[in-house]
N, C-alpha and C positions, 0 to 999 in steps of 0.2 A: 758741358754742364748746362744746364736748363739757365734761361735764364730769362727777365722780365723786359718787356717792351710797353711803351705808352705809345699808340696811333691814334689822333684827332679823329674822330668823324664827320662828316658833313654837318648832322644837324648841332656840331658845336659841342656835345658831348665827347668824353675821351672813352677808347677803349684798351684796357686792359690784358694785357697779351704774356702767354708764359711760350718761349719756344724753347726746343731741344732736338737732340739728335736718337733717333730710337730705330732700331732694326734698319737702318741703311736712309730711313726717313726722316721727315722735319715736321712732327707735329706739332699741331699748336691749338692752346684752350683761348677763349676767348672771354671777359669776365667783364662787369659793366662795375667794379668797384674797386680798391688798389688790395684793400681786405682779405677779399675774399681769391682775388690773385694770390695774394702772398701766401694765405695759407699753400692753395693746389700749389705753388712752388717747392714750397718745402715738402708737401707730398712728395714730387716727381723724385725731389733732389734726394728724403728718403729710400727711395725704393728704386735707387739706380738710374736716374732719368730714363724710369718708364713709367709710364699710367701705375697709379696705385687701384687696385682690386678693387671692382664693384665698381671703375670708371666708366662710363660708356661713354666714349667720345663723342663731342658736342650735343652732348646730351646732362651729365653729371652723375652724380651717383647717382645706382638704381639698386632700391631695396626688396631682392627678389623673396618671397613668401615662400618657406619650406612649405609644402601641401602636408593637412593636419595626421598627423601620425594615426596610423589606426590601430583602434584597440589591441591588445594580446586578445588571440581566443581564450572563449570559456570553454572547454573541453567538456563533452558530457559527464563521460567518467569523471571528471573531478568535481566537476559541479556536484552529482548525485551523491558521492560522499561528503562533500560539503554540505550539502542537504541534510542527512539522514543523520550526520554525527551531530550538528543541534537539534534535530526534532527532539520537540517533548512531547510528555503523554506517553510516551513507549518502552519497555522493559529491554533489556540488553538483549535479551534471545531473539524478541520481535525487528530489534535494530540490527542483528547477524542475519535475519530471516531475510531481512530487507536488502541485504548486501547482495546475499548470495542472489535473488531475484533478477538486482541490477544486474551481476557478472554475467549469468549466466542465460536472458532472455533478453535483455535492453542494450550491453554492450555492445555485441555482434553488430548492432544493426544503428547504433547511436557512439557510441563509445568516440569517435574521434569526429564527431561534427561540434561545430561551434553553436552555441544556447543562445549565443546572439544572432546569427543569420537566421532569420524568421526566414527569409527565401528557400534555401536548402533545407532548415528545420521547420517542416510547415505541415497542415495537414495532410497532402499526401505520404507525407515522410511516413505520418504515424498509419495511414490507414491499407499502404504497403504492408507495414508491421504487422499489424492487426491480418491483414490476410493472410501472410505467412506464417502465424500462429495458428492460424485455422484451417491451413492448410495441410499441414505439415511438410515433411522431407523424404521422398522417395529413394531407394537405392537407384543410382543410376544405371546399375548392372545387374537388378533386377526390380522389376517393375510391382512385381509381388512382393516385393519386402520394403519396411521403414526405417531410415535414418533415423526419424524422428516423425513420431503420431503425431496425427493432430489434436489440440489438446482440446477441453470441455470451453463453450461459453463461458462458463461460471469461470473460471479459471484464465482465461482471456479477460474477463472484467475485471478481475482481480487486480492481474499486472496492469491493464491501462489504466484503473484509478493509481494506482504507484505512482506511476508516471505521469499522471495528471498532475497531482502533487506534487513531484519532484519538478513539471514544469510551472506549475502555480507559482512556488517557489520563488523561480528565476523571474517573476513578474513581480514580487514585491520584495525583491534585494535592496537593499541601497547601497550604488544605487541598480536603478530596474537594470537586467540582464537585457529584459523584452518585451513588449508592448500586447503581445497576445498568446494564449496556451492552444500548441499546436494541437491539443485531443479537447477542444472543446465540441467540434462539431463530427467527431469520428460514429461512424455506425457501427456498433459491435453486432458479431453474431447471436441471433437470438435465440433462449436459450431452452434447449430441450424442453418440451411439456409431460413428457416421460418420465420415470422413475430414474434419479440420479443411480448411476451404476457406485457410485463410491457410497449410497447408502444401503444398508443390509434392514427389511421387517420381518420379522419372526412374527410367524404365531405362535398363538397360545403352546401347544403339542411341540411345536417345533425350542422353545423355548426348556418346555418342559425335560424335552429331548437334551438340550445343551445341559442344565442342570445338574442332569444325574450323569455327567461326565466327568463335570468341575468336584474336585478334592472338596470332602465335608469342609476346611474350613475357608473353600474360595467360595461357597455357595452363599454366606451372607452378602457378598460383595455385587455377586449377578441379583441376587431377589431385591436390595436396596438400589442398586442401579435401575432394574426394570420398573420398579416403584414412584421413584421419586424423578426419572428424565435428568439427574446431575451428570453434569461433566467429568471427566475423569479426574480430572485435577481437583473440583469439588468434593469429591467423593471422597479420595483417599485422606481430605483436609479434615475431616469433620472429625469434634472432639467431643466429647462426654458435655459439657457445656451448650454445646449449640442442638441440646436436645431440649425441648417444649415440650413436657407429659403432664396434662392436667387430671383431672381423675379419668382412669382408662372407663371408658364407658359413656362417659359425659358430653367428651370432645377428643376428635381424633391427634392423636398426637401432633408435631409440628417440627420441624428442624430449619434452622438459620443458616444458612451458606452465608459465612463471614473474609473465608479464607480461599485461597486457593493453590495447590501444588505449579511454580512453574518453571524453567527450565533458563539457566545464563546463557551467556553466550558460547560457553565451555560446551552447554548439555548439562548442569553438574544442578538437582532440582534444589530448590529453595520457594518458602510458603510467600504470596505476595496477596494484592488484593484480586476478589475476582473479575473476571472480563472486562464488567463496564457494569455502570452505573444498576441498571434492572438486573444485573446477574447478584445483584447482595439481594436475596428472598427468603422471606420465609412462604416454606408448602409444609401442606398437610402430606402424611403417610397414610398408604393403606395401611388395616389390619396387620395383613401377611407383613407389609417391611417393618409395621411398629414394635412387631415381635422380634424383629430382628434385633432393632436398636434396642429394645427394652431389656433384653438381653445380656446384650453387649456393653450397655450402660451402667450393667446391675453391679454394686459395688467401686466402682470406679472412680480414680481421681478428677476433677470436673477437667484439668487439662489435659488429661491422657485425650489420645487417638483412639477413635472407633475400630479401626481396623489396622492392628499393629500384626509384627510376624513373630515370629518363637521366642525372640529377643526382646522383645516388646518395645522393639521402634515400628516408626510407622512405614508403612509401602510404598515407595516408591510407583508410578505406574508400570515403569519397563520392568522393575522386577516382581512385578506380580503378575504381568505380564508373559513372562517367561517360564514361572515355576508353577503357575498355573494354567493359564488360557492357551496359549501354545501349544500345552501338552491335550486341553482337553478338546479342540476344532476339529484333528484326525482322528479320535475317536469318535467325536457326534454325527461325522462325515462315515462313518464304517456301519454304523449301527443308521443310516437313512436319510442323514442333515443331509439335503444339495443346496447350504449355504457355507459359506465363510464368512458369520459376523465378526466384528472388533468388538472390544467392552465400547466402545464407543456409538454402536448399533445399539443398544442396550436404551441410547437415551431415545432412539430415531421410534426403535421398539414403542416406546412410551407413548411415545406421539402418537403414533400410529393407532394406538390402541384408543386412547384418548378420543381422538377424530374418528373410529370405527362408534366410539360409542356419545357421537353426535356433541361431545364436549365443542362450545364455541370458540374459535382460532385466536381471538384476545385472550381470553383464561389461560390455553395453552402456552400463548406468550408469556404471561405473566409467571405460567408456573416455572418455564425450561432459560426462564431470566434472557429473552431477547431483546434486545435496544429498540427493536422496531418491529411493528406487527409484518414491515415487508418482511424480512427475514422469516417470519414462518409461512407465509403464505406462498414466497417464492422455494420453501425448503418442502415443506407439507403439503399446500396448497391442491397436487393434483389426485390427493389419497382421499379428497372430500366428494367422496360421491355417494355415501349414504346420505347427506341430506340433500340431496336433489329430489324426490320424496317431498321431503317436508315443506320445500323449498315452493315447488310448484303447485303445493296443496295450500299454503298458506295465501297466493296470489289466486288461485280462483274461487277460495273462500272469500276474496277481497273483492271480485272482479263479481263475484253473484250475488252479491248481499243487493237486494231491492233500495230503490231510486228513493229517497226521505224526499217528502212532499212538505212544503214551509207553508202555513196556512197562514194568513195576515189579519 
């Protein structure tokens, strides 16, 4: 059993001595006070007369530091729907739009990295992505054929603001994920100066052409769409009320886009507000659409819908979509259309026409309710080549006018 000794020292001090028998040896602690002996005694004698844990011989305890636990990852995947289920500002269709985006372009290639390793999630990370978006996917076992097209610029922008935001985000957590947004310095592809293949412009004939395809009572629908540049979801919103007819002759009529058709997370539509902020407008009508609406409006309860169907609810886009346009594209294609518009071309039409007849790129904004003049000029912008003309005459009417002489 352990036991205590007191040895004199030379300089007349005592020292304090615990010995024992342990593993076939005779250790022994050495302690300059009777105290602090007696405690390590009753140590030893606890724990068997052997060193109690964390002893280190002639040395004493030693308090070794667990090294600091590191964090759990943030998983992207979970982050980005942690993201996206509190963003606000956005409709539930737009918050499923936003899922399926993540799942099916950002997971593959983020989905199980950490939001916190800026190392591994760093600008190369995102601007590999961005290639491989632009690049697309070749069949391996044939060289002619696509896994996967490469997709549009525009559409490449699209997803990496997503993801800007979704890493913005993890920068102002509490607390912060991460100290920098890996797409802040990304180059995206630049983007077509050519006519977007996803918009369709009619002319005039070509138009005319579709018309007389579309069922007598789909026909108000395409002449107030061509008319007015409304959204589809606008379109089919508007009610007897959001009509402005002051005396016909005096002042052209007017309508209020207050409302808009749009879609839950289901697909299942319901009226909400429209787009953004400059999409609540009032525009004037031509002639030709005010006759439509004056029409339509004549007799009517101010809450009815302009364009209801047999039943006298109002249209749906897909089903009026179906039971009319559908049916009338293969026709206008047999009798000489070598297009395929949407009613959604109908608004692109507008513009186009607009911009053919030197209308200025702000009016247009203001009329087709854009948030920001970029948006027409990067959607429209390369259709403006009638005024180049006017453009060039205006600067060398500027550039000849004689030198004004100041006499003193």
């Amino acid at each position: 059993m352990a036991y205590p000794k007191d040895l004199p020292r030379k300089d007349g001090s005592t020292a304090y001595l615990v010995i024992w028998r342990q593993d076939g040896k005779s250790p022994q602690e050495t302690f300059d006070d009777p105290d602090s002996r007696d405690k390590f005694l009753n140590l030893v004698r606890g724990y068997g007369d052997r060193y109690p844990p964390g002893w280190v011989p002639k040395v004493g305890f030693v308090t070794v530091e667990k090294p600091a636990e590191k964090p759990e990852p943030v998983l992207f995947d979970a982050w980005a729907e942690r993201y996206l289920k509190k963003k606000s500002g956005i409709d539930a269709k737009t918050r499923n739009d936003y899922r399926k985006l993540v799942a099916r372009h950002m997971s593959p290639y983020f989905g199980q990295l950490d939001v916190r390793d800026e190392d591994a999630f760093n600008e190369e990370t995102v601007a590999l992505w961005v290639n491989a978006l632009a690049d697309g996917e070749r069949d391996p076992n044939d060289d002619d054929e696509w896994l996967r097209k490469p997709y549009s610029p525009k559409y490449i922008a699209n997803l990496h603001g997503l993801l800007f935001q979704i890493m913005k985000g993890a920068m102002k957590a509490r607390p912060a994920l991460r100290s920098s947004n890996p797409c802040a310095e990304t180059d995206l592809p630049r983007p077509d100066h050519q006519i977007d293949e996803t918009m369709c412009f009619l002319e005039y004939d070509e138009f005319q052409l579709l018309l007389g395809c579309l069922a007598p009572e789909a026909q108000d629908v395409a002449v107030l769409a061509v008319s007015t540049g409304l959204r589809r979801g606008e379109l089919f919103a508007l009610k007897v009320k959001d009509v402005l007819d002051p005396n016909p002759g005096a002042e052209p009529l007017r309508i209020t886009v207050h409302r808009a058709w749009k879609e839950d997370e289901n697909r299942k539509p319901f009226l909400g507000a429209p787009k953004s902020k400059r999409a609540r407008r009032t525009l004037a009508v031509s002639d030709t659409g005010a006759k439509v609406v004056r029409r339509l409006a004549k007799g009517r309860d101010l809450e009815d819908f302009l364009f209801v169907d047999e039943a006298g609810q109002p249209w749906p886009n897909s089903k009026w979509y179906h039971r009319f346009w559908k049916q009338a594209i293969p026709e206008a294609q047999q009798r000489g259309l070598r297009k395929t518009p949407s009613l959604q071309d109908l608004r692109h039409t507008h513009a186009s026409w607009l911009i053919a007849a030197n209308v200025p790129l702000p009016a247009i904004q203001r009329r087709l309710g854009h948030e920001s003049i970029t948006t027409t000029v990067d959607r429209y912008g390369h259709l403006v080549k009638e005024l180049e003309t006017e453009a060039l005459a205006a600067i060398e009417a500027a550039l000849d006018r004689p030198r004004l002489r100041v006499v003193s």
